[in-house]
C-alpha positions in Angstrom: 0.0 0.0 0.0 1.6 3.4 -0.8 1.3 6.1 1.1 -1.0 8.3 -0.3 -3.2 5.2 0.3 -2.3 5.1 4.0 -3.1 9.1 3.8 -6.4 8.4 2.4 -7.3 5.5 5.0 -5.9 7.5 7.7 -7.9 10.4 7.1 -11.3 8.1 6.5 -10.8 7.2 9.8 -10.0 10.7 11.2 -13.3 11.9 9.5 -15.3 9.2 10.5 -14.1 9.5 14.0 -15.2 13.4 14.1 -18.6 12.1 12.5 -19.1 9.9 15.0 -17.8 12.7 17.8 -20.2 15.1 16.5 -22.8 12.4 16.0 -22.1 12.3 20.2 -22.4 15.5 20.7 -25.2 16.2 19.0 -27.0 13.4 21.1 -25.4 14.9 24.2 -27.0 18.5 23.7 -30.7 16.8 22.5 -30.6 14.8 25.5 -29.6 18.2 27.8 -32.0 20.0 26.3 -34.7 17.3 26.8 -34.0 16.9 30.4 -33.8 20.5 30.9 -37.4 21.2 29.5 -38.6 18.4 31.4 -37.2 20.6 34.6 -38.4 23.5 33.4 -41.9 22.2 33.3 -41.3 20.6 36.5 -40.2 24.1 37.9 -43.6 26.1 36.9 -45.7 23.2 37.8 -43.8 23.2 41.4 -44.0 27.4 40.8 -48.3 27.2 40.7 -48.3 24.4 43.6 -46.0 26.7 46.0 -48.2 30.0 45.4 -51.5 28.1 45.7 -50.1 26.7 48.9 -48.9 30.2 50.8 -52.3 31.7 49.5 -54.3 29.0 51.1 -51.8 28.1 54.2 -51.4 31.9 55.0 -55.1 32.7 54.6 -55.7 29.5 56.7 -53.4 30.3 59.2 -54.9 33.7 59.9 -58.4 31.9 60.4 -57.0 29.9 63.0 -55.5 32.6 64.9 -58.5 34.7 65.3 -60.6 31.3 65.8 -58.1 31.3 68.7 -58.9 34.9 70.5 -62.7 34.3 69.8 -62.8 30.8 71.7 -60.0 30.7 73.8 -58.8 33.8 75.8 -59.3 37.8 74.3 -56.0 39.6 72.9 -56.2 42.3 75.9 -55.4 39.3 78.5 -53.2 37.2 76.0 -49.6 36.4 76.4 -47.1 37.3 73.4 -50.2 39.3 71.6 -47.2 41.4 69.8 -46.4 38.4 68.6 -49.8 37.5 66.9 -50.1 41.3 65.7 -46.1 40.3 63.8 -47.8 36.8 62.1 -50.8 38.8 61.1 -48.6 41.1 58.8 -46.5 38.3 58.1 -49.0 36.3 56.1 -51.2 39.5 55.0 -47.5 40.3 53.2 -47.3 36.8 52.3 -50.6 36.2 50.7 -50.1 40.3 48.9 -46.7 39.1 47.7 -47.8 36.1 46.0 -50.7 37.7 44.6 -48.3 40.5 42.9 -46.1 37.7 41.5 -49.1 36.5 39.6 -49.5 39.9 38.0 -45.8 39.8 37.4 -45.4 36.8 36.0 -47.8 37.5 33.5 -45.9 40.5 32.4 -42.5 38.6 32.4 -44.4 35.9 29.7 -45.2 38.8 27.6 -41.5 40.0 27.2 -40.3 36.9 27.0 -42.7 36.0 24.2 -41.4 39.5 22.4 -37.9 38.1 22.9 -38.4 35.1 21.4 -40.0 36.9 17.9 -37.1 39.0 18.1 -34.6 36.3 18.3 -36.4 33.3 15.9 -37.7 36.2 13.5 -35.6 38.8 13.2 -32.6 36.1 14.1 -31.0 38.8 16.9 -28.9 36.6 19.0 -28.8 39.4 21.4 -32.3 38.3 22.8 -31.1 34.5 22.9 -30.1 34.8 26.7 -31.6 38.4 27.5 -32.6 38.9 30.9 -36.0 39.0 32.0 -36.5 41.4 34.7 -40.1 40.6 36.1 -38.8 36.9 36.1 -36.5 38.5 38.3 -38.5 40.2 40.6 -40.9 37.3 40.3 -38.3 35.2 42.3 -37.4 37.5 44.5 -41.4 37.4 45.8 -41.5 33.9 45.7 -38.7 33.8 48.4 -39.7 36.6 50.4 -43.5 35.3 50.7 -42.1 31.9 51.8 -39.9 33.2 54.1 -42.6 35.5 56.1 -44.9 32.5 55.7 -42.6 30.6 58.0 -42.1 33.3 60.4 -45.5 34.3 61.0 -46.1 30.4 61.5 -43.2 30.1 63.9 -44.9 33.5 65.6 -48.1 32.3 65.8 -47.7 28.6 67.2 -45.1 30.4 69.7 -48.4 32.6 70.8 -51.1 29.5 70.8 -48.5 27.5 72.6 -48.0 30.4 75.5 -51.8 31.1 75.8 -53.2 27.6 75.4 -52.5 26.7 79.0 -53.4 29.6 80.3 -57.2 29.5 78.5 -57.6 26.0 79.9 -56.5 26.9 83.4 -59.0 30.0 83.7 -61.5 27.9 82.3 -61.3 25.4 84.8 -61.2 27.6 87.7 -64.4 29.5 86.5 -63.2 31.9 84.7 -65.6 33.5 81.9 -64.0 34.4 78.2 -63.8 38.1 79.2 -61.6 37.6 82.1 -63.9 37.7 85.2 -65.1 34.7 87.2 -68.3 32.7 86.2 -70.0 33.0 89.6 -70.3 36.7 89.9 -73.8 36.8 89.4 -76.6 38.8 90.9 -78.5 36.9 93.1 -82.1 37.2 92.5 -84.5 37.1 95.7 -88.1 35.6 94.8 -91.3 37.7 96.2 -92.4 36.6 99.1 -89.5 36.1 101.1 -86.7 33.4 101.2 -87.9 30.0 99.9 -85.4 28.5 102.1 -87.4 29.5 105.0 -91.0 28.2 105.8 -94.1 30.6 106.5 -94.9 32.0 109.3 -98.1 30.9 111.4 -100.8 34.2 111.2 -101.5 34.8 114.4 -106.0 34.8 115.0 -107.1 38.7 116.1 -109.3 37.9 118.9 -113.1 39.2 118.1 -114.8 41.0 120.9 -117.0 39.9 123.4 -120.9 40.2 124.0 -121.9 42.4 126.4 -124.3 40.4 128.9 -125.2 43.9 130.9 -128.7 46.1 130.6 -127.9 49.1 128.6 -128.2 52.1 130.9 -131.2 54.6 129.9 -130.3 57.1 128.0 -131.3 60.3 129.3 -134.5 62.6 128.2 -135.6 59.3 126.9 -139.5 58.5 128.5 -139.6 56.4 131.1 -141.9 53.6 131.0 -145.9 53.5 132.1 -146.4 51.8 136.0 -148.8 49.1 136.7 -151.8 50.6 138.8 
């Protein structure tokens, strides 16, 4: 064999080689992309669960607190109640935060769609990787809603926890909801006197006598006629 036929083998190979390297490669990126789409579908699906869930945990969680001061013990004799006051704008900020991410996210789907026309239609590669600044902000909520969401959990079980006790004591030694004892009552006295106490005998008034004397006359009054 001479050796421009050893040239021509040899680079066959070499070619075939960087087919088959590129053929690799090629499967390597379809098979990133794949599993990154998969995670990005994972990541919005996992996106929607987390808001629904601080929407409905938060509003949840304020119900049960003010379930709390209405059956249990009032805020003005409550333990910790700056506590409860902390959770309440915890989760109101939680459950406002979330809510403005919806909005937001909205608006970030709209750029992005404009990107994308820019970058397949147009074919400007600067919109290929061009940040998204509601997606951005979007994120930024996301994290700051879950965070107060655990706070004003923490705050609140810290509160029920303090007070719990204390509500079952005072109900068990008479106390009322509003703070002062079950027993001070009124008592009522029934007409007639004291029922505890029987009736007194009426004693008879005693009626007068007859008078078995003659009247005396009465004067200037005629005197009667003598037998002759």
């Amino acid at each position: 064999m001479s050796d421009s036929d050893e040239e021509k083998e040899l680079r066959k190979r070499l070619e075939e080689e960087n087919q088959k390297e590129e053929k690799r490669k090629e499967d390597i990126q379809k098979l990133f992309k794949d599993f990154k789409t998969e995670i990005e579908k994972r990541q919005v699906s996992s996106s929607e669960n987390f808001d629904k869930s601080i929407l409905t945990y938060s509003s949840w969680a304020l119900g049960v607190s003010i379930a709390f001061l209405k059956d249990f013990i009032p805020i003005t004799v409550a333990n910790f109640s700056c506590l409860l006051y902390q959770s309440w704008i915890l989760f109101a900020f939680s459950i406002a935060a979330t809510t403005i991410s919806f909005l937001l996210s909205y608006k970030g789907l709209e750029l992005s769609l404009s990107y994308a026309e820019k970058y397949f239609l147009d074919e400007n590669h600067d919109y290929l990787n061009k940040d998204n600044i509601y997606n951005k902000i979007v994120k930024k909520l996301n994290w700051a809603s879950g965070v107060a969401f655990i706070f004003g959990l923490i705050f609140t079980l810290i509160f029920v926890m303090s007070n719990l006790e204390k509500s079952i004591m005072e109900k068990k030694s008479g106390f009322a909801q509003d703070g002062l004892p079950a027993n001070l009552m009124t008592k009522i006295m029934p007409q007639g006197g004291d029922l505890t106490k029987g009736l007194n005998v009426p004693t008879m008034q005693q009626i007068p006598k007859p008078n078995t004397q003659p009247a005396p006359p009465q004067p200037n009054s005629p005197q009667p006629a003598q037998p002759k």
